[in-house]
C-alpha positions, 0 to 999 in steps of 0.5 A: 642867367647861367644855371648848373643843373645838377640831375639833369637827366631825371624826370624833374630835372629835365623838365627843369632844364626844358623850363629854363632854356625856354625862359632863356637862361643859359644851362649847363645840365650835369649827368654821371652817366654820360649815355643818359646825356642823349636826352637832354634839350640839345640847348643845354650844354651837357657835362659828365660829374659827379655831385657827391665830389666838391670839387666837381660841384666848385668846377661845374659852379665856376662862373654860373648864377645858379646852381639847382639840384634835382638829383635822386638816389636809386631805391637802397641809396637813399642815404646818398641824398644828403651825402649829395647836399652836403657835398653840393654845399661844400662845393659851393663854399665862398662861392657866392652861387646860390642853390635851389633843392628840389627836395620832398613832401615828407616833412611838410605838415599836415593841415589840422593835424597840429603839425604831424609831418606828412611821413608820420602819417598813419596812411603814409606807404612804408615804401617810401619811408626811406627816401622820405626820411633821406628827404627830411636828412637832406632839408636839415644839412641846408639848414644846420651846415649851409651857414655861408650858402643862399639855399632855397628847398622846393618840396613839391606836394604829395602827389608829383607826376608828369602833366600840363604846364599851367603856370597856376598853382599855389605857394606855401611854407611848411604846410602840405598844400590841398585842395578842397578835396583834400588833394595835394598835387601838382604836375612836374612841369609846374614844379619847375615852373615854381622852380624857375620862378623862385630863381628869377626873382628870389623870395625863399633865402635859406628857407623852404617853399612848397607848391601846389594846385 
């Protein structure tokens, strides 16, 4: 496939870029700044744009299969997560190129609470409320503006770090995946394992996914 990817310097994105250009695919990774381009698998073909711009995101999605986005504001900017979705949905208006999301935990469920969301837990940091919240803004622009656009939403678990690529792991809908020890995990480079899955062979249209050990 040839595939857009949209944060391609970030820490999902680039593992995201590594995973598809291993798998064969063709990439084009975008960066606003070009200096954070140097970094990127020299497989990819790098391009300088701006995802808050539709007519950037229509350009950069001419002629592709896919386009995925693993952008993520700077602390303060939160707000711009959604702008960004809303701007990518737009973008790719009567195109006919799907979107996969790398979006957030917050809005997943908790196991046996009754449907408490993960950012109304009790034990849930206040740091991070805000880009939780931006998350949840950004999963409901897909689902109420994206009428026209085949969109796909990964929430990862609660726990994303660098680590093993194993290629196992878990898939769910709406519901926080864990272990039994209660641990919801899972390593970035299986993230966009489930990622590129999700992209060869679709199974979540206009839907979100999650995944975890």
């Amino acid at each position: 496939m040839n595939i857009t990817v949209f944060g391609a310097a970030g820490n999902v994105g680039r593992r995201v870029v590594a995973e598809a250009i291993a798998r064969g695919h063709e990439v084009t990774a975008v960066v606003r700044d070009p200096a954070r381009a140097t970094g990127l698998p020299t497989a990819a073909r790098a391009r300088t744009g701006d995802a808050t711009d539709p007519h950037t995101v229509e350009t950069l999605a001419a002629g592709q299969d896919l386009v995925i986005t693993a952008t993520r504001p700077a602390p303060g900017r939160e707000p711009e997560l959604a702008a960004v979705t809303r701007a990518l949905l737009a973008g790719l208006h009567a195109t006919g190129v799907r979107l996969l999301l790398v979006g957030g935990a917050a809005g997943l469920t908790i196991p046996g609470t009754g449907g408490t969301m993960v950012v109304d837990a009790p034990d849930f940091p206040p740091s991070l409320r805000p880009i939780a919240l931006a998350c949840n803004e950004q999963l409901d622009a897909c689902r109420t503006t994206a009428h026209d656009v085949d969109w796909t939403y990964l929430s990862p678990p609660s726990l994303l770090e660098p680590g093993e690529r194993t290629g196992h792991f878990r898939l769910g809908a709406d519901e926080l995946i864990v272990d039994a020890h209660g641990v919801s995990a899972l390593s970035m480079e299986d993230l966009a394992v489930a990622l590129l899955d999700e992209a060869e062979r679709p199974k979540h249209h206009r839907a979100r996914f999650t995944a975890a050990y």
